[in-house]
VOVO-837644 format. One record per atom (N, C-alpha, C): x, y, z; residue number from 1. Coordinates in Angstrom, 2 decimals, m for minus. Layout:
N
       c1       c2       c3    i
        X        Y        Z  NUM
...
END
This chain:
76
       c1       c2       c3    i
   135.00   102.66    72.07    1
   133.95   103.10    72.95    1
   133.94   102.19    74.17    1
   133.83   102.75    75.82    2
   133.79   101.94    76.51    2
   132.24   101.65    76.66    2
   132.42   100.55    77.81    3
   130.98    99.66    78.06    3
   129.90   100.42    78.60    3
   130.57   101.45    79.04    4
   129.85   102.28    79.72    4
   128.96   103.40    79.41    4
   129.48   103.81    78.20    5
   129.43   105.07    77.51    5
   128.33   104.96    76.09    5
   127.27   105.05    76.44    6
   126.13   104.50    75.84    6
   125.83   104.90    74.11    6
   125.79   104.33    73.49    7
   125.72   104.49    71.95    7
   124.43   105.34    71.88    7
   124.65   105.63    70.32    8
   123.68   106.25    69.78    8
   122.14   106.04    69.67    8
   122.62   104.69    69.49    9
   121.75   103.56    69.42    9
   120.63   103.26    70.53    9
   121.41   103.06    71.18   10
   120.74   102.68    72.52   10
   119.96   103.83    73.41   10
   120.53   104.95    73.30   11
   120.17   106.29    73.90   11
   118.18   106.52    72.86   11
   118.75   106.27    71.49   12
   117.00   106.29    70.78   12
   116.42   105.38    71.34   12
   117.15   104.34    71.68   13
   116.25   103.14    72.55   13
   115.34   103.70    73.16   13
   115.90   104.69    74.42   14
   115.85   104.78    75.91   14
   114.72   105.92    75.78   14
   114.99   106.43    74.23   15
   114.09   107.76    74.08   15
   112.78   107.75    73.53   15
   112.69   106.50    73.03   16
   111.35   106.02    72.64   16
   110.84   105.21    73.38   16
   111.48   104.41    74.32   17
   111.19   103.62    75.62   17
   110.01   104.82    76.42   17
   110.91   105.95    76.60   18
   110.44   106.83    77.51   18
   109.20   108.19    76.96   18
   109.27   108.32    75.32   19
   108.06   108.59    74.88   19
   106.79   107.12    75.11   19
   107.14   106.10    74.72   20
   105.88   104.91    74.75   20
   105.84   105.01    76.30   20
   106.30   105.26    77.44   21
   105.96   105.10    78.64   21
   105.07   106.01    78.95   21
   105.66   107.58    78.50   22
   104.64   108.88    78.58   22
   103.43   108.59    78.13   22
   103.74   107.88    76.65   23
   101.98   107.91    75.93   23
   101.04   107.09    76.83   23
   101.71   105.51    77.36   24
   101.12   104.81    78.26   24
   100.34   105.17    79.57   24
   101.30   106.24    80.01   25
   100.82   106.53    81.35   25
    99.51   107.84    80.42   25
    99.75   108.60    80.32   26
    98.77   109.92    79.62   26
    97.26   108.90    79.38   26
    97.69   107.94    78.02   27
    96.48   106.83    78.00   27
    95.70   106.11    79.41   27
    96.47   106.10    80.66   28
    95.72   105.43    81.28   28
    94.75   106.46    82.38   28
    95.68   107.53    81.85   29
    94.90   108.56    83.11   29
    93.68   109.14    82.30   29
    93.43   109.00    81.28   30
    92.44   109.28    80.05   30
    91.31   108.12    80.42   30
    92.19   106.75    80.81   31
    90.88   106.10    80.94   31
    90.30   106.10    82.08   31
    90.80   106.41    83.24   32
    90.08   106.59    84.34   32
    89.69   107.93    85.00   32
    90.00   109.02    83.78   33
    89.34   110.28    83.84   33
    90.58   111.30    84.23   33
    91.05   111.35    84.62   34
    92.57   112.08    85.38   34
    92.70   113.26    84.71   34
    92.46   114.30    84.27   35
    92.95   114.99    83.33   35
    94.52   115.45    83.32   35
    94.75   115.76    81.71   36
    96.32   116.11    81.94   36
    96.63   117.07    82.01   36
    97.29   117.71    82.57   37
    97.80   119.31    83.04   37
    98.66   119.75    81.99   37
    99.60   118.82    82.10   38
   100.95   119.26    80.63   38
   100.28   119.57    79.85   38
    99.34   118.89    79.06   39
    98.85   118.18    77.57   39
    98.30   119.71    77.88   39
    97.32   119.98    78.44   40
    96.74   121.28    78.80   40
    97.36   122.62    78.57   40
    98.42   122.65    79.33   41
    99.27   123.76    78.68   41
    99.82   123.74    77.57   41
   100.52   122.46    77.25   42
   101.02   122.83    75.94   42
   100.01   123.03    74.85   42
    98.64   122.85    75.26   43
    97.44   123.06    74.48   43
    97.82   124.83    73.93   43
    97.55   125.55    75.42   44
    97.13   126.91    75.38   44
    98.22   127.41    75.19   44
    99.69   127.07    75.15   45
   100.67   127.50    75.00   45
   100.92   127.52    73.45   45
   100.30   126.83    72.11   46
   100.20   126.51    70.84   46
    99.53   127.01    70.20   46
    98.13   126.93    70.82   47
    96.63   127.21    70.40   47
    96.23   128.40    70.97   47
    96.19   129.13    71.79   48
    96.12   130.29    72.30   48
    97.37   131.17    73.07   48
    98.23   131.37    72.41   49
    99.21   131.79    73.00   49
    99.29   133.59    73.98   49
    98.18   134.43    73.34   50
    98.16   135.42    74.53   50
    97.31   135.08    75.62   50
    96.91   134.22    75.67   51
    95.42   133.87    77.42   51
    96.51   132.96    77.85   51
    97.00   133.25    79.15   52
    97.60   132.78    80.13   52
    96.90   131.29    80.66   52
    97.56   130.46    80.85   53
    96.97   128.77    81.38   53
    96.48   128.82    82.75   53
    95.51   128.37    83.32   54
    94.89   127.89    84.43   54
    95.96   127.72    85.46   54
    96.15   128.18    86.65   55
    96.93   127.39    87.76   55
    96.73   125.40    87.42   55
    97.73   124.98    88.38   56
    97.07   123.29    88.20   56
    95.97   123.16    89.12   56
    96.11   123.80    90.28   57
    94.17   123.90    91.32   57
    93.49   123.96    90.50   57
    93.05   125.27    89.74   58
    92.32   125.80    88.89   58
    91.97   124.86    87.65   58
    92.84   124.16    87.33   59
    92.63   123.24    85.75   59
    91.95   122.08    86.64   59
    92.52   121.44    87.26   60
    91.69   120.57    88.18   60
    90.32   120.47    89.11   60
    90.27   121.49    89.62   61
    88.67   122.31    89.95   61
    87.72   122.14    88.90   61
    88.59   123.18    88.17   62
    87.54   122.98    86.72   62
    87.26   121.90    86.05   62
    88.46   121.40    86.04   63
    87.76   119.46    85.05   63
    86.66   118.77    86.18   63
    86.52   118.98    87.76   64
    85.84   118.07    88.17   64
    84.51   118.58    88.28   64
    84.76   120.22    88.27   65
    83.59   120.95    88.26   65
    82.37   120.40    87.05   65
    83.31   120.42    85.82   66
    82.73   119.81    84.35   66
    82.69   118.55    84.59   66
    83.26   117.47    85.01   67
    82.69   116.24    85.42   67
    81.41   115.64    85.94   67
    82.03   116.76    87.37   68
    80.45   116.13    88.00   68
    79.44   117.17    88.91   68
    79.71   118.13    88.40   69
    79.24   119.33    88.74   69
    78.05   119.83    87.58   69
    76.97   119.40    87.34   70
    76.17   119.37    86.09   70
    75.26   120.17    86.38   70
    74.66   120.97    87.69   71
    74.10   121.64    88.16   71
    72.96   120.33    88.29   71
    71.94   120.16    88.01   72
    71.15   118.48    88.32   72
    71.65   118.04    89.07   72
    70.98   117.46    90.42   73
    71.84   116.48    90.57   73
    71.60   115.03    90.13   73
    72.10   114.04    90.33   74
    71.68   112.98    89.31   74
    71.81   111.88    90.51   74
    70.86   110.99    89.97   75
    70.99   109.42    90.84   75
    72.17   108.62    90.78   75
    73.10   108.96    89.58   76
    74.20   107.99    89.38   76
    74.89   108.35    88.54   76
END
């Protein structure tokens, strides 16, 4: 095998490197509210498979609508 030509090994490396990076990033947009679009579809794509998924405008509208759109308005 040349030096170049990446093992088996190393490729699961690179593939769990790059799932723990996904989970990392997904986790941080969770903590500062971000919603996830993917996670979203592959929701309705599993869990409801004849109702068609939100545009990404539309999924995003809507999460901020449900955020901070409470009809009240509020002091803080």
């Amino acid at each position: 095998m040349s030096p170049s030509t990446p093992s088996a090994e190393r490729m699961t490396w690179r593939a769990r490197l790059a799932a723990f990076w996904r989970l990392l990033a997904q986790t941080g947009r969770l903590i500062v509210g971000v919603p996830d679009y993917d996670l979203y579809v592959a929701h309705m794509r599993r869990s409801h498979p004849d109702t068609p998924p939100m545009s990404r405008e539309a999924f995003f509208a809507e999460r901020m609508q449900a955020r901070y759109g409470r009809g009240a308005s509020r002091c803080c």
